[in-house]
Structure formats: structure tokens, C-alpha cells
N, C-alpha and C positions, 0 to 999 in steps of 0.2 A: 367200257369206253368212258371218257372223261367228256366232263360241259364245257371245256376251254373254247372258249372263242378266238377266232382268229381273223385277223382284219389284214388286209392284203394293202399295204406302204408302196405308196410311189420309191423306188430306188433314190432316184434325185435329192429329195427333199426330205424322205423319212417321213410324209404325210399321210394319215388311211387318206385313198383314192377318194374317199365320197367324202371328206371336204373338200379335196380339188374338187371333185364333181358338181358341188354345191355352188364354191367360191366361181367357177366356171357360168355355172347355169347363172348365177347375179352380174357379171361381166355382161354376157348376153341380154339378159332384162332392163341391164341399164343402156346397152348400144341401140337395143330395139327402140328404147323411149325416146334418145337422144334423137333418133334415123325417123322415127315418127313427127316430131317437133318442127327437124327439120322440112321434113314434106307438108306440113301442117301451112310455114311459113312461104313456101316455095306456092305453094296453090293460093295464098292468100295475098299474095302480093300479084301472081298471075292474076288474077283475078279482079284486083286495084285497077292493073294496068289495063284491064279492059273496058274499065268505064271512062265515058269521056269526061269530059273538064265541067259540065254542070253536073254530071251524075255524081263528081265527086264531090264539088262545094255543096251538093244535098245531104251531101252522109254527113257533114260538120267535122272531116277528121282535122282533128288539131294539127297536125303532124302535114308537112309538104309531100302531098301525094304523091311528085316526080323523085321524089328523095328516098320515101318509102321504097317504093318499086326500083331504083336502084340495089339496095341494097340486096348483097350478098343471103342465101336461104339461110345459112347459118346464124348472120347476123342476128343480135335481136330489133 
């Protein structure tokens, strides 16, 4: 028998599969981070919005707290 290797090509692209697979699996790593971030901002702005109006001027946020809590979770 011979040692030749053989890597099994997406038809498509002419790619071995496990870079897709790779390039795939980092696709995913970076959606996760992005999907987290935004939960990150979404709970933290809920959160704003549940203090009242001296709880807020306690924290000294620089930033207009009814402005903050507007914004979109995506937002930064």
C-alpha cells in the first residue's frame, strides 16, 4: 500500500473541508461574541433603567441616563 494522503475538497470551492470547517467554527466564535456583547448591553441598560433618578445621579454617570436606556442593545 502507498502513504498518499487524501483530503476530501468541498466540490464548490476546491477547498479540503477542514478549512471550511475551521473558517466555519471562527464565523461562529465571532457571532457568539458579538450575541454576547450584545446581551451584555441589553441587561445593562435594563438595569440603568431600573434605578430611579437619585440612584442615578449617585452613580455620577456622565452620559444622560434616559438617553442611555433608550438606546437600541446593539448600540454602543
Amino acid at each position: 500500500m502507498s502513504d498518499t494522503a487524501f483530503t476530501i475538497r468541498n466540490p464548490q470551492h476546491g477547498l479540503p473541508l477542514a478549512i471550511l470547517a475551521s473558517s466555519a467554527r471562527a464565523m461562529g466564535t465571532a457571532a457568539y461574541a458579538i450575541v454576547r456583547e450584545w446581551w451584555y448591553s441589553y441587561r445593562s441598560r435594563l438595569e440603568l433603567a431600573s434605578y430611579s433618578h437619585d440612584q442615578r445621579k449617585d452613580l455620577g454617570f456622565s452620559a444622560d441616563p434616559d438617553c442611555e436606556t433608550a438606546k437600541p442593545f446593539w448600540k454602543k
